[in-house]
C-alpha positions as CSV (number, residue, x, y, z in Angstrom):
1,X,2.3,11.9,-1.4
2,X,0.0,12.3,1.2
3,X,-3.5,13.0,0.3
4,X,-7.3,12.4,1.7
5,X,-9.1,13.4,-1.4
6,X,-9.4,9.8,-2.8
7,X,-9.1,7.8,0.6
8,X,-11.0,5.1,0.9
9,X,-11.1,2.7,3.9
10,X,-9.5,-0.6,3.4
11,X,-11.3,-3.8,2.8
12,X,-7.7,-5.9,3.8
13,X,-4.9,-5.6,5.1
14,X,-1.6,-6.3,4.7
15,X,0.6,-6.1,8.2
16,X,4.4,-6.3,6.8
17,X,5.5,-4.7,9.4
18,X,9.1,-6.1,10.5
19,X,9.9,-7.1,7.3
20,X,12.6,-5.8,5.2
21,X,12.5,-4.5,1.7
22,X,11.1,-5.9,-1.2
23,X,9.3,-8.0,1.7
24,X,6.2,-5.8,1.8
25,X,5.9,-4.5,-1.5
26,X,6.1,-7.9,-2.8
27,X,3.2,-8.9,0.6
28,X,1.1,-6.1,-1.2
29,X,1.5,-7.7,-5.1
30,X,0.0,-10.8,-4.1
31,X,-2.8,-9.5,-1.8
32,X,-3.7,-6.7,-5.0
33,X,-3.4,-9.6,-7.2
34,X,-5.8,-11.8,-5.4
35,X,-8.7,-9.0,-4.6
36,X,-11.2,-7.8,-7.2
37,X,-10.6,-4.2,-9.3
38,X,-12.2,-1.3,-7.1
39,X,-10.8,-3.0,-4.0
40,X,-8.4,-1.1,-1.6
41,X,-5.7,-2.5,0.3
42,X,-3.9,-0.9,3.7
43,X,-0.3,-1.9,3.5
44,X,1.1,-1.3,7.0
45,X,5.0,-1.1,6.7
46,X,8.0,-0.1,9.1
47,X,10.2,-0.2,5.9
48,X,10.7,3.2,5.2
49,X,11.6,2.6,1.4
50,X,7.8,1.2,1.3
51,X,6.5,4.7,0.6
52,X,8.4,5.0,-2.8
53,X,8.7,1.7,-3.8
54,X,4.6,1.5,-3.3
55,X,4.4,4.9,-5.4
56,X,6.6,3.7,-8.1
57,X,4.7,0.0,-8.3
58,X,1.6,1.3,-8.3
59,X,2.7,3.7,-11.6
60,X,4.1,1.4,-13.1
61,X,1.2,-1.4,-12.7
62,X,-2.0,0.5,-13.5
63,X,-3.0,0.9,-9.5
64,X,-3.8,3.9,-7.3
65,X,-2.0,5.1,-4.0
66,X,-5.0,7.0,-2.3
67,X,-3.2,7.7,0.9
68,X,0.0,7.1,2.7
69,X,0.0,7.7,6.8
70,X,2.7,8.3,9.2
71,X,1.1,6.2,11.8
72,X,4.2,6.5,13.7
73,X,6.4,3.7,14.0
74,X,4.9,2.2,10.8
75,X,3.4,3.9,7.6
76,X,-0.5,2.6,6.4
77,X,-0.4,3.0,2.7
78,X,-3.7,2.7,1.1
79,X,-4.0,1.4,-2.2
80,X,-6.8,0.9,-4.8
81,X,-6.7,-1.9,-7.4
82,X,-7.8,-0.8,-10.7
C-alpha cells in the first residue's frame, strides 16, 4: 500500500532503523500508545518485513497506515492513531 490521498505529515518519529524484526513494530506500539488519537507517527524502518507487519498491526488495532515510502535504504511508514 502506497498512497498519498490520506498523508499527513508526521508529528514524531520513530527511527528503528538497524533494528531487526518485531524491533520496530513493537518501537511504533509504544510511541502510538503514548500520543493522543488524530496523531500521526513516521516509522522509519530498514526491516523490510516492517511494511506488512505495520499493515497487519494497524488492522488489527483500530489504526490507519496513510503512507508507506521507499525512501531507499529505509522505508517511512506513516501512521495515524485513531
Amino acid at each position: 500500500m502506497t498512497t498519498n490521498q490520506t498523508s499527513a505529515e508526521a508529528e514524531t518519529t520513530v527511527d528503528a532503523r538497524g533494528a531487526t524484526c518485531p524491533g520496530p513494530l513493537m518501537d511504533l506500539i509504544a510511541e502510538i500508545r503514548a500520543v493522543d488519537t488524530g496523531t500521526v507517527v513516521a516509522l522509519l524502518s530498514d526491516a523490510d518485513n516492517s511494511k506488512t507487519e505495520v499493515q497487519e498491526w494497524a488492522e488489527e488495532s483500530g489504526n490507519e497506515v496513510t503512507d508507506i515510502v521507499d525512501e531507499g535504504d529505509h522505508y517511512r511508514i506513516h501512521v495515524r492513531k485513531l
